[in-house]
C-alpha positions in Angstrom: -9.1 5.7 35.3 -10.2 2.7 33.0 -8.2 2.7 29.5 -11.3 2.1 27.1 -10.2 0.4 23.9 -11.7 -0.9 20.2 -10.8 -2.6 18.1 -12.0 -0.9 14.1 -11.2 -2.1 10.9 -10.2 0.3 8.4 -13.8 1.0 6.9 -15.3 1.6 10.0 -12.7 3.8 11.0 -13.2 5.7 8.1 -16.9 5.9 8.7 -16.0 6.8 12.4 -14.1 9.9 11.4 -10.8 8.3 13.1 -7.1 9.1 12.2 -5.7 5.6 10.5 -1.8 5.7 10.3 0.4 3.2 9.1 3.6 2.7 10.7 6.3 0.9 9.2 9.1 -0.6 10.9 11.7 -0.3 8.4 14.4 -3.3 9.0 16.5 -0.9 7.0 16.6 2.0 9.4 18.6 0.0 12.0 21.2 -1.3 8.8 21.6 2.9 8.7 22.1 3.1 12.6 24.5 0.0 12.8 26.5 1.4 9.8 27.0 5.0 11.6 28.0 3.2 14.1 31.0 1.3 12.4 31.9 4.4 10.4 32.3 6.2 14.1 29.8 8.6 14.6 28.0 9.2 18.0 24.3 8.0 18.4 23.4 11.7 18.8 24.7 12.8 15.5 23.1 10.1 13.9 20.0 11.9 12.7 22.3 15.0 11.6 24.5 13.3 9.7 21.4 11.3 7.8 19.5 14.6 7.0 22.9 16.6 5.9 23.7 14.6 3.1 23.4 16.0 -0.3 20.6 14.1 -2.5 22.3 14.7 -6.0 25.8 12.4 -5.5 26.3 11.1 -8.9 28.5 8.4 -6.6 25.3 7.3 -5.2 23.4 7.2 -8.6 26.1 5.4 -10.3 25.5 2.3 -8.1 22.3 1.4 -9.7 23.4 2.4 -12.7 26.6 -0.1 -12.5 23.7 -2.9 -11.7 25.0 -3.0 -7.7 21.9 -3.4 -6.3 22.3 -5.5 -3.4 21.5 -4.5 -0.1 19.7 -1.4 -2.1 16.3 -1.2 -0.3 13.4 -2.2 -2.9 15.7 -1.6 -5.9 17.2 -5.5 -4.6 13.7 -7.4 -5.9 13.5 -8.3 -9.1 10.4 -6.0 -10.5 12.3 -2.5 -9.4 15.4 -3.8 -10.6 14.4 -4.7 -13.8 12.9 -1.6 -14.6 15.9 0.5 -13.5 18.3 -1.1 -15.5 16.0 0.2 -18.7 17.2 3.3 -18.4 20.1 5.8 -16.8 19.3 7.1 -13.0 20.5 10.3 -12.4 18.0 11.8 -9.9 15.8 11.7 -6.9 13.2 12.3 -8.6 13.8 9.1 -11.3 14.0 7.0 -8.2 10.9 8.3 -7.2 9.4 7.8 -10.3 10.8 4.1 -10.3 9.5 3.0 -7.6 5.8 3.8 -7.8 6.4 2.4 -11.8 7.7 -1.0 -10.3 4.1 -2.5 -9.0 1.9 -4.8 -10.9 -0.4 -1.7 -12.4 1.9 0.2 -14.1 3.8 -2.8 -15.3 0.9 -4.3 -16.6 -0.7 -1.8 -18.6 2.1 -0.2 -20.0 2.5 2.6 -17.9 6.2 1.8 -16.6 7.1 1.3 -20.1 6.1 4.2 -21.6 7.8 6.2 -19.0 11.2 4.0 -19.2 10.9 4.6 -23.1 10.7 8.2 -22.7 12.9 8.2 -19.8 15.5 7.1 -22.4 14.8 9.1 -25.2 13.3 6.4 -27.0 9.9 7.9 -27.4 9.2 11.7 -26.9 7.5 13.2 -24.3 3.9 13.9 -25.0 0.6 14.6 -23.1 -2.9 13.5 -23.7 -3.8 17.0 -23.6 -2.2 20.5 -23.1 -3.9 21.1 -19.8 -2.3 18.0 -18.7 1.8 19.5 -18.7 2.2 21.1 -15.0 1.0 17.9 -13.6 2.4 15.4 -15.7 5.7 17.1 -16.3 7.6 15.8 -13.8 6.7 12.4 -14.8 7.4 12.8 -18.2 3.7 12.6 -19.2 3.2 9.7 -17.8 0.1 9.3 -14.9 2.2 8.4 -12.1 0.8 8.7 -8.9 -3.0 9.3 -7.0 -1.8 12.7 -5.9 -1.5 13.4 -9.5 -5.5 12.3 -10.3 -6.1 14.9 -7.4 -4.3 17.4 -8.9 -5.9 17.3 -12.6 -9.4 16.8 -11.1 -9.3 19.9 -8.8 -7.3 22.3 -11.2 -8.5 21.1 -14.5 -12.3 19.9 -13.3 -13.2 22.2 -10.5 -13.5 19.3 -7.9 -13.6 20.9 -4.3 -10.6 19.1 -2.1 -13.3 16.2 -0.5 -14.4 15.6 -3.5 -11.1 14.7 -5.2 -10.3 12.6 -1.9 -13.3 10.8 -3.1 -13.2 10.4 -6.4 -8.7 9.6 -5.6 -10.5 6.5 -3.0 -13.2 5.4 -5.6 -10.2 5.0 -8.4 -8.0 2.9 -6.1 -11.0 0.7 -5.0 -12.7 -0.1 -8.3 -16.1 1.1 -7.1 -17.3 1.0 -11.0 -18.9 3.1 -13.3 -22.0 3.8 -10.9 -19.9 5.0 -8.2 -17.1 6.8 -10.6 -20.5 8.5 -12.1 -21.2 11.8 -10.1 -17.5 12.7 -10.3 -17.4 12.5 -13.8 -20.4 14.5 -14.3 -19.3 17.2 -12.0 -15.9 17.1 -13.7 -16.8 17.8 -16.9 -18.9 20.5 -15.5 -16.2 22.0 -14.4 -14.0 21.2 -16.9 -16.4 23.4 -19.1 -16.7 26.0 -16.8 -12.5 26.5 -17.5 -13.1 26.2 -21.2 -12.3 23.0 -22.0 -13.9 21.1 -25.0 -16.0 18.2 -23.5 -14.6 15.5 -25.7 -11.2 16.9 -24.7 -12.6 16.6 -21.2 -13.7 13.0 -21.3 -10.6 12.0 -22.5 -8.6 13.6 -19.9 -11.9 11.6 -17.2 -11.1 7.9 -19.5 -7.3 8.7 -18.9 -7.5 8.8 -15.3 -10.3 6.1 -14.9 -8.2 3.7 -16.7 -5.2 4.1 -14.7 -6.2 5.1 -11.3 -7.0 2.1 -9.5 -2.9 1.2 -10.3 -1.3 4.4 -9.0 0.9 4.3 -6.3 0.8 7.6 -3.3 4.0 9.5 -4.5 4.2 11.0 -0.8 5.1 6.9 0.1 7.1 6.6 -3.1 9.2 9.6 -1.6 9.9 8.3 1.0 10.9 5.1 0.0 13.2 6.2 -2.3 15.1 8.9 0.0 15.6 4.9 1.9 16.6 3.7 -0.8 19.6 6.8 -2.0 20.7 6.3 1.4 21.4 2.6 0.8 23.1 4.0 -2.6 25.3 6.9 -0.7 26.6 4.6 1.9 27.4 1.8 -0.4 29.5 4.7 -2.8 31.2 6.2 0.0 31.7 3.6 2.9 31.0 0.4 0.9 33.0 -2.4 3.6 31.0 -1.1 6.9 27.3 -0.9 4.8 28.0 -4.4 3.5 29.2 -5.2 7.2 26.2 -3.8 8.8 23.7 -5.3 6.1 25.1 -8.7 6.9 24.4 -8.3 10.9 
């Protein structure tokens, strides 16, 4: 039969009800294959070999840390790298962290900062309110990420899970006040209906208003950043055949 094709643009898509994936053909992925190769290994071991390696190598941390960062995927421009040599990587999860902070939001209202600052011991952990601490904890206080916003408004104010996919699509747009409306009154509705103080509420609402339409997806920053330890383990541990690769 007749293949039947349209093309949609990502609104209408939306509209439609269709599946919108982003692919990304990582350059990097083939430095990874190329460098496998030159260490020895046979194509089908590849993936196994990738997937087996252990995610807390100090080896591996200690190359951002020493300021190496070339050939590092993301950590090599200039934003990322300048942020992480404010403080002293020693997890997954701090490249995780740095890599959603590196973007023009965070950097520009203070966000990646404040998190670098506390990161270092410079300025103490603290949270806008108590109800914030499961979700912010990880992130040392700090709003991070949109899954984050979806996390507060459903658990602190009652949002049902389409709503906060809403609300999560209104913050990264900018839709304004008019649009941001109807979640905020059904937020503090159910912010109440958990007991919490309404002006404690509506500061928690500001909060995420104000810094929503900068937060990077942490599921993207994940996996950018397990890219980007891999870079770090192979330059530690077979540094001559990940430079050789990275040059072809």
């Amino acid at each position: 039969g007749r293949n039947n094709c349209a093309m949609v643009n990502k609104g209408d898509a939306e509209i439609l009800n269709l599946l919108k994936i982003d692919a990304l053909g990582l350059t990097q992925l083939s430095t990874f294959e190329r460098c496998m190769d030159l260490i020895g290994l046979e194509p089908k071991k590849h993936n196994r070999f990738l997937y087996n390696i252990k995610l807390d190598d100090e080896a591996a941390f200690a190359v951002l840390n020493e300021k190496r960062f070339a050939g590092i995927f993301q950590f090599a421009g200039q934003a990322l790298r300048g942020l992480t040599e404010t403080v002293e990587v020693s997890s997954l999860e701090d490249m995780i962290s740095l890599t959603a902070l590196a973007r023009p939001g965070p950097l520009s209202t203070g966000g990646a900062s404040s998190w670098a600052a506390r990161r270092r011991g410079a300025k103490p952990v603290a949270y806008t309110h108590e109800a914030l601490e499961p979700f912010l904890k990880d992130t040392l206080g700090v709003l991070v990420y949109q899954e984050q916003v979806m996390q507060i408004a459903r658990e602190v104010g009652g949002l049902g899970w389409a709503e906060v996919t809403a609300l999560r699509k209104a913050m990264a747009k900018s839709k304004g006040r008019e649009a941001m409306e109807p979640y905020r009154l059904r937020f503090l509705a159910g912010a109440e209906k958990k007991g919490l103080p309404q002006q404690d509420a509506l500061h928690i609402w500001s909060e995420m208003v104000a810094m929503g339409a900068y937060l990077f997806n942490k599921s993207h920053a994940v996996a950018y950043a397990h890219v980007s330890y891999w870079c770090c383990w192979f330059k530690a541990h077979y540094r001559l055949e990940f430079a050789a690769a990275t040059l072809d």
